[in-house]
C-alpha atoms as an extended CHARMM CRD file, in Angstrom:
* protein
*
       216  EXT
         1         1  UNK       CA            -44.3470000000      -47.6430000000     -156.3940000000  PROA      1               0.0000000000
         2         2  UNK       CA            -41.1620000000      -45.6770000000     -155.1660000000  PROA      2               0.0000000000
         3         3  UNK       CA            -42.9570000000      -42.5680000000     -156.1510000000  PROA      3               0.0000000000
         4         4  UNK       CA            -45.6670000000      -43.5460000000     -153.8090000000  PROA      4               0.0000000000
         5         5  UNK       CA            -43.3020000000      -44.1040000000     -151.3410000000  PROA      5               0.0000000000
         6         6  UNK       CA            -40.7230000000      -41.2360000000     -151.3650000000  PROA      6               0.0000000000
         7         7  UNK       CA            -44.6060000000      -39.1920000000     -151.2740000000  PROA      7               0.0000000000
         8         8  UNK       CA            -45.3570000000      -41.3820000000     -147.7230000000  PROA      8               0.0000000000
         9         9  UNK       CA            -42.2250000000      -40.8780000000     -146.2790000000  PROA      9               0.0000000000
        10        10  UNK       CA            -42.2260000000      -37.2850000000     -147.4690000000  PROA      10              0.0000000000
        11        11  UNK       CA            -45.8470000000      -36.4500000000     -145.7670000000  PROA      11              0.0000000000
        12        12  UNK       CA            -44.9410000000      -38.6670000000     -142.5320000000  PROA      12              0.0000000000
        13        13  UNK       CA            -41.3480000000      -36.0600000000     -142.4850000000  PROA      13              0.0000000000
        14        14  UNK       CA            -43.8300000000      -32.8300000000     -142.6820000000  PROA      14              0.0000000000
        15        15  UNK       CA            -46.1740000000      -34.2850000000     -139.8530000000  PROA      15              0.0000000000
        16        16  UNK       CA            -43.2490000000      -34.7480000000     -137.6840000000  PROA      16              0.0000000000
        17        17  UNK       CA            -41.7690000000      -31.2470000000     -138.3710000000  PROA      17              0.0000000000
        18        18  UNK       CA            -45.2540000000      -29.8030000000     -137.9410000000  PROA      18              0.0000000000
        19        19  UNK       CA            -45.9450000000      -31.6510000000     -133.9890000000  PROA      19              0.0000000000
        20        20  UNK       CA            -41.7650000000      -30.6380000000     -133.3400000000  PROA      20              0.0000000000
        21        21  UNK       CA            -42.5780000000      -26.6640000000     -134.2890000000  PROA      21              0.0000000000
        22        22  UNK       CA            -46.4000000000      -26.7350000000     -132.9450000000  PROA      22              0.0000000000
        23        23  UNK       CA            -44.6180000000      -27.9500000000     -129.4770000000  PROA      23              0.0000000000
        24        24  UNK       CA            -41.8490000000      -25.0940000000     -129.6230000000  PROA      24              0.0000000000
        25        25  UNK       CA            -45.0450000000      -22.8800000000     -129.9900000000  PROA      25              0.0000000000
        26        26  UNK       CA            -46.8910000000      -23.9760000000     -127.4270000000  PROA      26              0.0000000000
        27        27  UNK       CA            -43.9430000000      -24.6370000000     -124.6610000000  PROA      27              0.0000000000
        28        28  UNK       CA            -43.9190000000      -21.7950000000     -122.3510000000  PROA      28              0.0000000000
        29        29  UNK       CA            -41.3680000000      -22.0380000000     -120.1650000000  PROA      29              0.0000000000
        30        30  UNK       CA            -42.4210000000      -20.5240000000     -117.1430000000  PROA      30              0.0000000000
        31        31  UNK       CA            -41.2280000000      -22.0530000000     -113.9330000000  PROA      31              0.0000000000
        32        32  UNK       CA            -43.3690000000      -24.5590000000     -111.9910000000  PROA      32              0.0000000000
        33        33  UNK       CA            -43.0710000000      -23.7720000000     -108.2880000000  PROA      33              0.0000000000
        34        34  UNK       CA            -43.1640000000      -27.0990000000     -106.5130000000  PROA      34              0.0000000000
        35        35  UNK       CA            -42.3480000000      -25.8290000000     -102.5560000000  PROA      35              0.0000000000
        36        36  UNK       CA            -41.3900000000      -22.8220000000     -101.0420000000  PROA      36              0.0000000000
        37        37  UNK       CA            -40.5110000000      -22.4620000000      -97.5450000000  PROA      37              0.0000000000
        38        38  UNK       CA            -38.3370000000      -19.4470000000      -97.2650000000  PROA      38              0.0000000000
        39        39  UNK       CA            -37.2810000000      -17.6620000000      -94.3880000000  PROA      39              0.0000000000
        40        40  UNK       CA            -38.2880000000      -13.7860000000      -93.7800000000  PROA      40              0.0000000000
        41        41  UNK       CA            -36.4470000000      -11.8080000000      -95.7300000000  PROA      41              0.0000000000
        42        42  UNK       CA            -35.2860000000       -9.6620000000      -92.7620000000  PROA      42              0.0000000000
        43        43  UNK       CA            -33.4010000000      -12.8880000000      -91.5820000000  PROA      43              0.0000000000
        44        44  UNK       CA            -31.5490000000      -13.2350000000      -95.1730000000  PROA      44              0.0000000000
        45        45  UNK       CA            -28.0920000000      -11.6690000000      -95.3200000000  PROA      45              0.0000000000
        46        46  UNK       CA            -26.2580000000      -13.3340000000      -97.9800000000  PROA      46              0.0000000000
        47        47  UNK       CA            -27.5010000000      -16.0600000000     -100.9590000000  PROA      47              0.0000000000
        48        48  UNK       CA            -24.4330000000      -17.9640000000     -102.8340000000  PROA      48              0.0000000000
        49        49  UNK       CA            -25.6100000000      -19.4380000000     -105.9360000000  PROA      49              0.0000000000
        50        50  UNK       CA            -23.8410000000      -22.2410000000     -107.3530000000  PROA      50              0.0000000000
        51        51  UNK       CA            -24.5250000000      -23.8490000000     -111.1820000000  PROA      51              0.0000000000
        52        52  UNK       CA            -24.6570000000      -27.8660000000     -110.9500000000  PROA      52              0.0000000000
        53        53  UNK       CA            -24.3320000000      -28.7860000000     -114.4020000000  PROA      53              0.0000000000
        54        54  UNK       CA            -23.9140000000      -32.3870000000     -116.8100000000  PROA      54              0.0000000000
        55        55  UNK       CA            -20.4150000000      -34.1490000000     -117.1700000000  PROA      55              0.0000000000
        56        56  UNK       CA            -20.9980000000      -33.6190000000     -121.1100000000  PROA      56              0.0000000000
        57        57  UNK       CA            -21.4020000000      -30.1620000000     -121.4280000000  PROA      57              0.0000000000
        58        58  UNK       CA            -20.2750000000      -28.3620000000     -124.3860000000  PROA      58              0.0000000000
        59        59  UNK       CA            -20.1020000000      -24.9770000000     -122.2940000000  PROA      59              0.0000000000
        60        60  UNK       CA            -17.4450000000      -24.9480000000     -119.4770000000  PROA      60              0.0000000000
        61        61  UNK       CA            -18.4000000000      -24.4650000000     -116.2160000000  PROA      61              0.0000000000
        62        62  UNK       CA            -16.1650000000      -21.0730000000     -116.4830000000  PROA      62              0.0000000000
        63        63  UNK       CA            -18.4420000000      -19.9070000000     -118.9570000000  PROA      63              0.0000000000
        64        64  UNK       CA            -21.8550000000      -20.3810000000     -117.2060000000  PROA      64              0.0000000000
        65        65  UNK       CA            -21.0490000000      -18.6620000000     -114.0040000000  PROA      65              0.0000000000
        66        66  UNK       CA            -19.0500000000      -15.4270000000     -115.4730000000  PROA      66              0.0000000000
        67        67  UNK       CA            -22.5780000000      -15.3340000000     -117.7300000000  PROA      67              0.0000000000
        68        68  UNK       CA            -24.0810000000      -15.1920000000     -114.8620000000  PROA      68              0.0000000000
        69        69  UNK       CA            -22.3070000000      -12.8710000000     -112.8750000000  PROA      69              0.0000000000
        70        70  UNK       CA            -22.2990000000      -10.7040000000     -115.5570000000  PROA      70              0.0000000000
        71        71  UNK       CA            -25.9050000000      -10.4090000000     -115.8100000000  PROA      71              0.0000000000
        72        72  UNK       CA            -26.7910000000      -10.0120000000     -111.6060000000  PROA      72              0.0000000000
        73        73  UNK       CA            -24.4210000000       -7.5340000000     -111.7710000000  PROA      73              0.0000000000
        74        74  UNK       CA            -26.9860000000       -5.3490000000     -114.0270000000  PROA      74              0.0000000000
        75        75  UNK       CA            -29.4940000000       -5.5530000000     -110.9750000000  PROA      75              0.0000000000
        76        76  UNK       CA            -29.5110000000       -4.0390000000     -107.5970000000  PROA      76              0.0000000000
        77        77  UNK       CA            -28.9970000000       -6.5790000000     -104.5430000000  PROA      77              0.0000000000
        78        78  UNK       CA            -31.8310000000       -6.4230000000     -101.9040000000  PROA      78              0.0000000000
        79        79  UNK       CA            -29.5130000000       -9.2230000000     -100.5450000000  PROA      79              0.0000000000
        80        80  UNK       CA            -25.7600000000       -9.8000000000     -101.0830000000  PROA      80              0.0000000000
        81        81  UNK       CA            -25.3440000000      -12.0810000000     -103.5070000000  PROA      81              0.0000000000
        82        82  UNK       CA            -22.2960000000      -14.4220000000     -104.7010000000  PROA      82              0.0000000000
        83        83  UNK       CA            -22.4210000000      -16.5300000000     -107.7190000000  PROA      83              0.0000000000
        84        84  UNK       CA            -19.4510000000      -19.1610000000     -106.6890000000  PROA      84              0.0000000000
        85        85  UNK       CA            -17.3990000000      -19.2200000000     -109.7630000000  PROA      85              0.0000000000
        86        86  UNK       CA            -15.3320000000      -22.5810000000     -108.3310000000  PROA      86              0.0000000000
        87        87  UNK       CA            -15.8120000000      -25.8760000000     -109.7510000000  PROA      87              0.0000000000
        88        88  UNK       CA            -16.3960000000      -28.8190000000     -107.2130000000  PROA      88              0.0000000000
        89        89  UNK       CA            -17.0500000000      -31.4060000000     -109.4830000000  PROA      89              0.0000000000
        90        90  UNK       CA            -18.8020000000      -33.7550000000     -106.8880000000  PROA      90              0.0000000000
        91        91  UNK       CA            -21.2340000000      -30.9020000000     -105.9760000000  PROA      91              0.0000000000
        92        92  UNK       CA            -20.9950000000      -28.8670000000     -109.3830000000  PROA      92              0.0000000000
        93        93  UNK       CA            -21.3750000000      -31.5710000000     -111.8810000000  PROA      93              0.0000000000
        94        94  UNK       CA            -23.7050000000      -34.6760000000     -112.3580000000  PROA      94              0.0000000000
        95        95  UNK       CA            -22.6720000000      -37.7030000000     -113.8960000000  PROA      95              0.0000000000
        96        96  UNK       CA            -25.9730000000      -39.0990000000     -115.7190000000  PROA      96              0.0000000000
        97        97  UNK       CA            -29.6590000000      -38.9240000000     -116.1590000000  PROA      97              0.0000000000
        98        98  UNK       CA            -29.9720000000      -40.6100000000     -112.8270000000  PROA      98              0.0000000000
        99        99  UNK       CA            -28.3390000000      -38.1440000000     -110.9370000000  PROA      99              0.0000000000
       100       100  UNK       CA            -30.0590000000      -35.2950000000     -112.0600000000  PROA      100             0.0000000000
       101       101  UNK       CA            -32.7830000000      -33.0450000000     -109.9090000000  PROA      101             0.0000000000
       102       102  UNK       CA            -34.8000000000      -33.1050000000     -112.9190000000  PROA      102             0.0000000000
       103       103  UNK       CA            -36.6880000000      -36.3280000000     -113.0610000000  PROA      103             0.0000000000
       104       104  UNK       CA            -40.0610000000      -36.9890000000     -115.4320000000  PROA      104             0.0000000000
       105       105  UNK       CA            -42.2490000000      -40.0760000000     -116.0960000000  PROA      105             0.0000000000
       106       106  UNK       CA            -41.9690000000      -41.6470000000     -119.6380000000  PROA      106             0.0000000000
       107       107  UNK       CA            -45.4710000000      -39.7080000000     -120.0960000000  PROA      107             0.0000000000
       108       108  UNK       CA            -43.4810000000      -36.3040000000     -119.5010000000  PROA      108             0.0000000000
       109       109  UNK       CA            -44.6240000000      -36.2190000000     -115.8900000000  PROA      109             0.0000000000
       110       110  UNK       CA            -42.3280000000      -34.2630000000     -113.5610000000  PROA      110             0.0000000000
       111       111  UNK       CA            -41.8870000000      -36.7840000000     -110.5030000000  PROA      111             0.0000000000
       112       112  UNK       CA            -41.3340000000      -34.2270000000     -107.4310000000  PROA      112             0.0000000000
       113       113  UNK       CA            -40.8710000000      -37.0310000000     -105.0300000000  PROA      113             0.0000000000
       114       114  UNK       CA            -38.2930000000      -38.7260000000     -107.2640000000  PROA      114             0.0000000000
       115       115  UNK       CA            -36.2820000000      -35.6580000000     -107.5560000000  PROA      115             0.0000000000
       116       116  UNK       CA            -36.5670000000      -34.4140000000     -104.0080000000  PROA      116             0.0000000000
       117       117  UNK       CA            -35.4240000000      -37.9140000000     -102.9120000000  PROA      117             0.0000000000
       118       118  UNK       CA            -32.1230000000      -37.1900000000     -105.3550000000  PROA      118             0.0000000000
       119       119  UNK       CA            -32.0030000000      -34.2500000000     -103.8870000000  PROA      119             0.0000000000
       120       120  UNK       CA            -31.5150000000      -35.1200000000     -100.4070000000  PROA      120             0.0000000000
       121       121  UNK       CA            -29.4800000000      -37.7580000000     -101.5320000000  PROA      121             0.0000000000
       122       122  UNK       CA            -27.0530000000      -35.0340000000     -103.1790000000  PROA      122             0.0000000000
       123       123  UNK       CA            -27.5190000000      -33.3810000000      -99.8670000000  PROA      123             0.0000000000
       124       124  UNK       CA            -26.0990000000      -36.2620000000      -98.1110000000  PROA      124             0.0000000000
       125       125  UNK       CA            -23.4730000000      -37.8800000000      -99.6080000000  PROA      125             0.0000000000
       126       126  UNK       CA            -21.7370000000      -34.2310000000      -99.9950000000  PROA      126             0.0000000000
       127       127  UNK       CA            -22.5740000000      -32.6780000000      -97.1060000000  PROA      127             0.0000000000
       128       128  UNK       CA            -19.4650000000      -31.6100000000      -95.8100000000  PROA      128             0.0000000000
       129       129  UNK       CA            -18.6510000000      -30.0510000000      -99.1850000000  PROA      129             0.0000000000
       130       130  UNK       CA            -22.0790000000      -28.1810000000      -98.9760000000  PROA      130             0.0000000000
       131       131  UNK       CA            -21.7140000000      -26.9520000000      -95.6170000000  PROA      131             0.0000000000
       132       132  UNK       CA            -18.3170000000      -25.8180000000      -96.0230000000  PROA      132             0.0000000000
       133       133  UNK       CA            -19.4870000000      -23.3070000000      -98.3540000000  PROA      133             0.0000000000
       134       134  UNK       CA            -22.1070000000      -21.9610000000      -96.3530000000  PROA      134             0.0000000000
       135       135  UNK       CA            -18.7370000000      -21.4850000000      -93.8440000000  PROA      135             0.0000000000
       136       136  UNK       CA            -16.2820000000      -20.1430000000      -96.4400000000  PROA      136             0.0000000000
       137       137  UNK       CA            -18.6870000000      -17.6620000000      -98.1800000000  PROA      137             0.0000000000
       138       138  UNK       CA            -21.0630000000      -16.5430000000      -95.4360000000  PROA      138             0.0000000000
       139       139  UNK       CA            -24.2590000000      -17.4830000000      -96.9030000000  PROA      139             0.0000000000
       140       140  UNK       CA            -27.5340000000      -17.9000000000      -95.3010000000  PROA      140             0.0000000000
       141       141  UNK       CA            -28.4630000000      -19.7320000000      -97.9720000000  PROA      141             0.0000000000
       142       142  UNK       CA            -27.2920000000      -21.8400000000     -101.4380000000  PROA      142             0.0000000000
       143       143  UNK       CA            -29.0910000000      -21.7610000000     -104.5100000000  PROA      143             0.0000000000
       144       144  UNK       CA            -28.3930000000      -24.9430000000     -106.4180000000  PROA      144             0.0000000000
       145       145  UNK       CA            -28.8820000000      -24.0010000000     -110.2250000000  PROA      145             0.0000000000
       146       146  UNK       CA            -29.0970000000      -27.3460000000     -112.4110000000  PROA      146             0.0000000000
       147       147  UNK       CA            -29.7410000000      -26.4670000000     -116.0420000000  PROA      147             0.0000000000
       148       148  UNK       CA            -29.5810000000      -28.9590000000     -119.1540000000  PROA      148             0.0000000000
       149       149  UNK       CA            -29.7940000000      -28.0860000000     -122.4020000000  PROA      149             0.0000000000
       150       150  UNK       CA            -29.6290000000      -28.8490000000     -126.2500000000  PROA      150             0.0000000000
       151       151  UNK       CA            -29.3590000000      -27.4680000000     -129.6710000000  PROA      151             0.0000000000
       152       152  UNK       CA            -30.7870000000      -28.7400000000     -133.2030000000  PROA      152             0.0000000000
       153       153  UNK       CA            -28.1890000000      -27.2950000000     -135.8390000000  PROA      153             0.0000000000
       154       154  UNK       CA            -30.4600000000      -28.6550000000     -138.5090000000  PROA      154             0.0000000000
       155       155  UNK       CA            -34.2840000000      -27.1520000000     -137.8210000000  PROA      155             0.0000000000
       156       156  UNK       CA            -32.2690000000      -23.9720000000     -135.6820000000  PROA      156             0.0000000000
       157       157  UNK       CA            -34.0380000000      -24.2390000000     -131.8890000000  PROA      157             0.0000000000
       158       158  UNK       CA            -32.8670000000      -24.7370000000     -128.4910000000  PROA      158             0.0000000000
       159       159  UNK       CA            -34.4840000000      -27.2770000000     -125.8980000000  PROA      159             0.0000000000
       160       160  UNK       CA            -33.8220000000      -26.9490000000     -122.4390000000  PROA      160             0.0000000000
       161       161  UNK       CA            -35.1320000000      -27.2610000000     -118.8060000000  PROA      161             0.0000000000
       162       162  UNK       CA            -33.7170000000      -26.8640000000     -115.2200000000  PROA      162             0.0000000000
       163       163  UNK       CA            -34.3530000000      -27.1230000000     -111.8520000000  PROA      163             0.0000000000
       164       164  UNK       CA            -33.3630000000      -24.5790000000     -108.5870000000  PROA      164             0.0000000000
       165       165  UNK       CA            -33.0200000000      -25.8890000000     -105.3570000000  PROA      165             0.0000000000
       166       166  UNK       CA            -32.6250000000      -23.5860000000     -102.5970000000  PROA      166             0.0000000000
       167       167  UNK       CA            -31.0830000000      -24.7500000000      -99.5660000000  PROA      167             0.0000000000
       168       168  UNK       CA            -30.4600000000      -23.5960000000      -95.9790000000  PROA      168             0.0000000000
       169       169  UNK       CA            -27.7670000000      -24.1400000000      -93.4240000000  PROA      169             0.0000000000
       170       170  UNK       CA            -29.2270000000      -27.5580000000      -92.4830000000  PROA      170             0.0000000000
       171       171  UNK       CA            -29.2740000000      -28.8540000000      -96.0620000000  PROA      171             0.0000000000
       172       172  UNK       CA            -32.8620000000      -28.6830000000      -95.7360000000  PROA      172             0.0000000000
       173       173  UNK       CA            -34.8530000000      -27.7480000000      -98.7760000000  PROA      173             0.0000000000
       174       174  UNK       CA            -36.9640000000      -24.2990000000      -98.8270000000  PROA      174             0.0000000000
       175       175  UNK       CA            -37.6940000000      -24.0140000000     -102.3840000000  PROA      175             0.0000000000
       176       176  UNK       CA            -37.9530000000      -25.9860000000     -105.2130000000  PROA      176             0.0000000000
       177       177  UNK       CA            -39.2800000000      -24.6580000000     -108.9390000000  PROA      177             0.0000000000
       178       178  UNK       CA            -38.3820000000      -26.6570000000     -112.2370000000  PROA      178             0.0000000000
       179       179  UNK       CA            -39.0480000000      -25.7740000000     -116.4970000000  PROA      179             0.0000000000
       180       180  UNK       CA            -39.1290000000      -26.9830000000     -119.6160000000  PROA      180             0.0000000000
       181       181  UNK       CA            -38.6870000000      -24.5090000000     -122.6990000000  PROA      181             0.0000000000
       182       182  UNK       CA            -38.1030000000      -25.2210000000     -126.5420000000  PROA      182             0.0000000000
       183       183  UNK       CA            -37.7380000000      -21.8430000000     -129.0070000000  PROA      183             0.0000000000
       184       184  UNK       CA            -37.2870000000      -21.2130000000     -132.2200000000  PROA      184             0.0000000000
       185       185  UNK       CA            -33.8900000000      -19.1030000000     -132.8640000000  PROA      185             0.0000000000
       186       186  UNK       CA            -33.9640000000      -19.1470000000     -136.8360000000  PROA      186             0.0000000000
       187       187  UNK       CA            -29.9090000000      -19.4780000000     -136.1440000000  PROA      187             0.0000000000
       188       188  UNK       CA            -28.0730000000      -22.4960000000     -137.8410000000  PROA      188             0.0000000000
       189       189  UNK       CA            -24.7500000000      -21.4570000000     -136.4790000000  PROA      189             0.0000000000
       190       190  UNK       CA            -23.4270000000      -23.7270000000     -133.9170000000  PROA      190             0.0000000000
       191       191  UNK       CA            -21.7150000000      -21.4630000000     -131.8270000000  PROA      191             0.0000000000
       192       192  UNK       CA            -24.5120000000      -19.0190000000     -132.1180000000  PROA      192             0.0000000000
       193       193  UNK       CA            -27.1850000000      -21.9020000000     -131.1150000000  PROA      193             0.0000000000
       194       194  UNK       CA            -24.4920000000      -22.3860000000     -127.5510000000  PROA      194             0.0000000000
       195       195  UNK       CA            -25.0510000000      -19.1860000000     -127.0370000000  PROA      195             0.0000000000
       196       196  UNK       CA            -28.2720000000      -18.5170000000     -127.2770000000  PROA      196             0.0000000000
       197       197  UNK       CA            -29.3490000000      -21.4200000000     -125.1840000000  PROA      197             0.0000000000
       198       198  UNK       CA            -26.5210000000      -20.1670000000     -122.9430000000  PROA      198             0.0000000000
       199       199  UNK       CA            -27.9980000000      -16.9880000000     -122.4120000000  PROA      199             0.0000000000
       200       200  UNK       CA            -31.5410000000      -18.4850000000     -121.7490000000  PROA      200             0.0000000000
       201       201  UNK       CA            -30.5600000000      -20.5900000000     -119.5690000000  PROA      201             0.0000000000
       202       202  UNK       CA            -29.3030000000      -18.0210000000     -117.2300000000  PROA      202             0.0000000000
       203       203  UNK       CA            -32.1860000000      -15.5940000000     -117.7740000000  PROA      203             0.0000000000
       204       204  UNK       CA            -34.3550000000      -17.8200000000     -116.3390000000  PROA      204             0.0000000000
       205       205  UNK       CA            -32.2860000000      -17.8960000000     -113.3110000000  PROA      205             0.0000000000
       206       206  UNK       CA            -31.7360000000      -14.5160000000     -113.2780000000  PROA      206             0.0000000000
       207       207  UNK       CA            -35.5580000000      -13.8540000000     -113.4480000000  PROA      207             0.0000000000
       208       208  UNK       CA            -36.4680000000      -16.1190000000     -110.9600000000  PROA      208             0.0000000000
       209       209  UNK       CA            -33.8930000000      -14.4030000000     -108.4550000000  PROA      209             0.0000000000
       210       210  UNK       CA            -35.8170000000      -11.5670000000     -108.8200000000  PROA      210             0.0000000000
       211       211  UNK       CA            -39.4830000000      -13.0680000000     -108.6450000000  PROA      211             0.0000000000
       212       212  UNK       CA            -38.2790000000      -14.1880000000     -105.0370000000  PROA      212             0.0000000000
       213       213  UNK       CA            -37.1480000000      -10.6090000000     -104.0720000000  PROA      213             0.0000000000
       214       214  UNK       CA            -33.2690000000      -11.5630000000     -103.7360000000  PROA      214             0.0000000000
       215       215  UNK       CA            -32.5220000000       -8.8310000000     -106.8050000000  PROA      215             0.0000000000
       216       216  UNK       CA            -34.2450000000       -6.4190000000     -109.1270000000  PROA      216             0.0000000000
């Protein structure tokens, strides 16, 4: 009888492993663009790009935005571009779950009307914050960067998704793209998990900068 059951628990372990890895496989990534409103180009001088990220982050604030300095300063600038390194925790940090942009149904959903409404709640209740850096740094316009992620030390893959906002002057929101993405690192070393998922995370910004034309 306990043979039978260490065997059931066993096979019910391997199914689980086997849905976790097949949905690393199959996630792609790729940013979902939601709304996109730019202005022309010609009219863009100067994008500031700020990192919103959770309370409970393991990597400092410090860490994501010299990572991502770092790594725009490998691309040329079709527009000047400022990754504000300062941390504001009202505007540069979210508290829980229900502040974040990124908002899905218990089904996995992404709610886009949920999040936008967060959004312009954000917008809102901080907007003398947010407008005083389009004032101290020059910018035409403020890319909000919020990315959450996680590590598994045990089965060695990262697990993250984000959301960038893009705001203008007004607060008013002219682009809006969100992701999911699980990989497989085949690293069981903390510090090189944080790192990994570090760098991914701001790949995927730095990719998406280019996709709208800002760098390349």
């Amino acid at each position: 009888m306990n043979i039978h059951l260490c065997c059931k628990r066993y096979c019910k372990s391997l199914i689980v492993i086997f849905v976790v890895c097949t949905y690393i496989a199959c996630s792609s990534g790729k940013p979902k663009e939601l709304h996109e409103s730019l202005p022309k180009m010609t009219t863009i001088n100067k994008v500031a790009v700020m990192v919103r990220i959770p309370a409970s982050s393991p990597i400092e604030y410090a860490r994501y935005t010299k990572t991502l300095q770092a790594m725009m300063a490998g691309y040329k600038h079709n527009k000047e571009m400022i990754v504000i390194s300062e941390e504001l925790p009202a505007i540069t940090v979210f508290q829980s779950n229900d502040d974040r942009f990124f908002q899905t149904s218990l089904e996995g959903d992404f709610l886009y009307f949920k999040a936008t409404g967060i959004i312009n709640s954000y917008c809102f209740k901080n907007k003398n914050e947010l407008q005083s850096l389009f004032e101290k740094y020059g910018c035409d316009l403020l890319v909000v960067y919020e990315p959450y992620g996680v590590v598994s030390y045990g089965m060695g893959f990262i697990d993250y998704d984000s959301v960038m906002v893009i705001l203008n002057k007004e607060l008013k929101i002219t682009y809006f793209d969100y992701n999911h993405d699980r990989k497989e690192t085949g690293e069981f070393s903390t510090e090189i998990l944080w790192d990994f998922l570090l760098n991914e995370i701001n790949t995927r910004c730095v990719h998406t900068l280019i996709d709208l034309g800002f760098i390349k």
